[in-house]
C-alpha positions in Angstrom: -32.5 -23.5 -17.8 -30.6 -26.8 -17.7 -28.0 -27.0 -14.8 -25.2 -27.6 -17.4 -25.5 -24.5 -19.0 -25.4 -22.4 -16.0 -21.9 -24.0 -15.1 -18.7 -22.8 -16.9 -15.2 -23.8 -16.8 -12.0 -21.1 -17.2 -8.2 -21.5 -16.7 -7.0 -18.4 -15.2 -6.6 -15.8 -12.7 -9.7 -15.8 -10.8 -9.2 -11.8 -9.4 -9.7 -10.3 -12.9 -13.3 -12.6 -13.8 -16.1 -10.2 -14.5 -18.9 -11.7 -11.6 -20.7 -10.3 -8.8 -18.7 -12.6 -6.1 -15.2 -14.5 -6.2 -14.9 -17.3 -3.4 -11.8 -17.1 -1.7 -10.2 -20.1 -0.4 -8.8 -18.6 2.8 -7.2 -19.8 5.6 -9.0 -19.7 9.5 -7.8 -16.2 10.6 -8.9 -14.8 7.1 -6.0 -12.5 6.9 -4.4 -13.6 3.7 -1.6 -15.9 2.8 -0.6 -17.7 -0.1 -1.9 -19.1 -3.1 -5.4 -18.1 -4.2 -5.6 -16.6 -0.9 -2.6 -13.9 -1.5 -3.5 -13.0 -4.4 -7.5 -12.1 -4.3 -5.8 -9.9 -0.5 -3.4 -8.3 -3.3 -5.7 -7.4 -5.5 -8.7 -6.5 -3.4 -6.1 -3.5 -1.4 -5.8 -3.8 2.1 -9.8 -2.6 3.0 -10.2 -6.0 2.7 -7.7 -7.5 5.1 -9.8 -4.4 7.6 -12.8 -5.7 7.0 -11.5 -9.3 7.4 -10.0 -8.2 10.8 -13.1 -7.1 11.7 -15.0 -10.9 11.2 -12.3 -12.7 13.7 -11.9 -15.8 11.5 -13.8 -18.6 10.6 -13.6 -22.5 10.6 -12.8 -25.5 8.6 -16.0 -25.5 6.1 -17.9 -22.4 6.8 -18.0 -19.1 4.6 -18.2 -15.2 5.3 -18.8 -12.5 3.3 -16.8 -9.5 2.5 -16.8 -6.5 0.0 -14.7 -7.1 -3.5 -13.1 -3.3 -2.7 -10.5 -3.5 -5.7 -11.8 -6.7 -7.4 -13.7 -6.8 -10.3 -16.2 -8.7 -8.1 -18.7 -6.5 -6.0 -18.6 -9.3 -2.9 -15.9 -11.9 -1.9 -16.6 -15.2 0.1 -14.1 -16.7 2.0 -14.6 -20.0 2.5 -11.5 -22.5 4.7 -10.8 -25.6 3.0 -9.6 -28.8 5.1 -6.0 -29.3 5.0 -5.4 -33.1 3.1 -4.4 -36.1 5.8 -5.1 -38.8 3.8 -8.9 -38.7 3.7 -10.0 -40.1 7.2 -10.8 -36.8 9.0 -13.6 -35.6 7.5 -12.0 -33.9 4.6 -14.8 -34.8 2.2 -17.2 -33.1 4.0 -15.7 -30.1 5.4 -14.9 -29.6 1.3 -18.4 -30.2 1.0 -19.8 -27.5 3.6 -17.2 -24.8 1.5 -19.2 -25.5 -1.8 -22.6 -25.7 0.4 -22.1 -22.5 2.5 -20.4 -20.4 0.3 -23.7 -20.5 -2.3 -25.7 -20.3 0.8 -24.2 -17.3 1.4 -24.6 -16.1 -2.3 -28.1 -17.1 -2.5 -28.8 -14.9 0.5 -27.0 -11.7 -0.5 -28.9 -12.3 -4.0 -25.5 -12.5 -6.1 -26.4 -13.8 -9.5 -22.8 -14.5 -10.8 -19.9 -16.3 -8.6 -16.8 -17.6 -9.4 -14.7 -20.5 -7.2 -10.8 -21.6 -7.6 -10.2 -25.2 -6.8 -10.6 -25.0 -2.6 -8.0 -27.0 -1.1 -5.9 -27.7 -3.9 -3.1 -25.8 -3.6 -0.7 -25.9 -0.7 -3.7 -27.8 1.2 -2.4 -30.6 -0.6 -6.4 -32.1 -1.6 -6.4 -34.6 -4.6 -7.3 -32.9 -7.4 -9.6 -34.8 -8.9 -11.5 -35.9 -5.7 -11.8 -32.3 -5.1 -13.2 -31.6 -8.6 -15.8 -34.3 -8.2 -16.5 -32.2 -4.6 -17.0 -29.4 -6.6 -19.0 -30.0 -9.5 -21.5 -32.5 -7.5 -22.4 -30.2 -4.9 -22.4 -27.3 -7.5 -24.8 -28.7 -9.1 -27.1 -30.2 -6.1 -27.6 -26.7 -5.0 -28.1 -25.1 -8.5 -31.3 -28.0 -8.9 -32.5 -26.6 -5.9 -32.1 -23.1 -6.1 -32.2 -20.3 -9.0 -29.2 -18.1 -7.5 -26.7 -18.2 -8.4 -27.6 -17.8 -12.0 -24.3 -18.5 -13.3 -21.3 -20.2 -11.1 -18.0 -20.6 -13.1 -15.2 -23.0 -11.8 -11.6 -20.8 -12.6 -8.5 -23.0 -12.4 -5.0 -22.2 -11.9 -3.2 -24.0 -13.9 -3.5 -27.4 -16.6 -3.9 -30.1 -14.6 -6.2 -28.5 -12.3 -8.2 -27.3 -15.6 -8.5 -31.0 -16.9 -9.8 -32.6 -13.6 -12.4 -30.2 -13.6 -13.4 -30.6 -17.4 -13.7 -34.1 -17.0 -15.7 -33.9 -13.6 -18.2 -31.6 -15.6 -18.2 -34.1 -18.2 -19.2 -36.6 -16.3 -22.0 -34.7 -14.5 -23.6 -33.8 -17.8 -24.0 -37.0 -18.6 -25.9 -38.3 -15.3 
């Protein structure tokens, strides 16, 4: 199956997609907070924010793995995105190692559906469309190289967000 069609673009709310994991982009103590973050802890009850307790955190570019609970989504991986200082402090690839670990982790717990919001662009303050590019090319790296996830779906919050991403994918399915 070509990569292409195994990647799919939605503007929405990513706690109500129908997939067997959401990627959450949390902050280090995994606890909840704004944004994406807040919500998917909202929706999800506060079993999650137990189990969360229970994992002591996790850094800048890696990703754990919790229970959906509430979700629609049987799993959740929380996954820290770097915080935007202009670009010089490793911020490309610490969004990398989110996209990288947090199929890693999907591949390995055999989820065959995941969904990711845009990591880092909210309050993190990433450039959107340098993110998107982050996304999509690393997205589809691991899909070449790997058969799970079968299906990986990009869910942004909002136009502009939504049209970054579009074009990104695009662009890749053109190469």
């Amino acid at each position: 199956m070509p990569i292409q069609t195994r990647v799919t673009l939605l503007e929405g709310d990513i706690t109500k997609v129908q997939v067997d994991a959401i990627v959450n982009a949390a902050n280090t103590s995994l606890l909840g907070g704004g944004g994406v973050d807040g919500a998917i802890h909202r929706a999800a009850g506060r079993e999650l924010l137990a189990e969360c307790r229970i994992l002591g955190g996790c850094p800048t570019g890696e990703a754990r793995i919790t229970g959906g609970y509430r979700l629609p989504a049987k799993h959740v991986i929380h996954t820290v995105g770097p915080v935007w200082t202009g670009g010089n402090h490793q911020e490309p690839e610490l969004l990398a190692n989110c996209y990288r670990n947090s199929l890693r982790l999907a591949c390995e717990h055999r989820v065959r559906t995941i969904a990711f919001p845009a990591i880092s662009c909210g309050v993190y303050g990433y450039p959107i469309d340098e993110a998107a590019q982050i996304a999509v090319h690393e997205t589809f790296a691991f899909l070449k190289q790997n058969e799970l996830p079968e299906s990986v779906v990009f869910v942004c919050f909002g136009r502009e967000i939504y049209a970054a991403y579009r074009r990104k994918l695009g662009e890749a399915g053109n190469q």
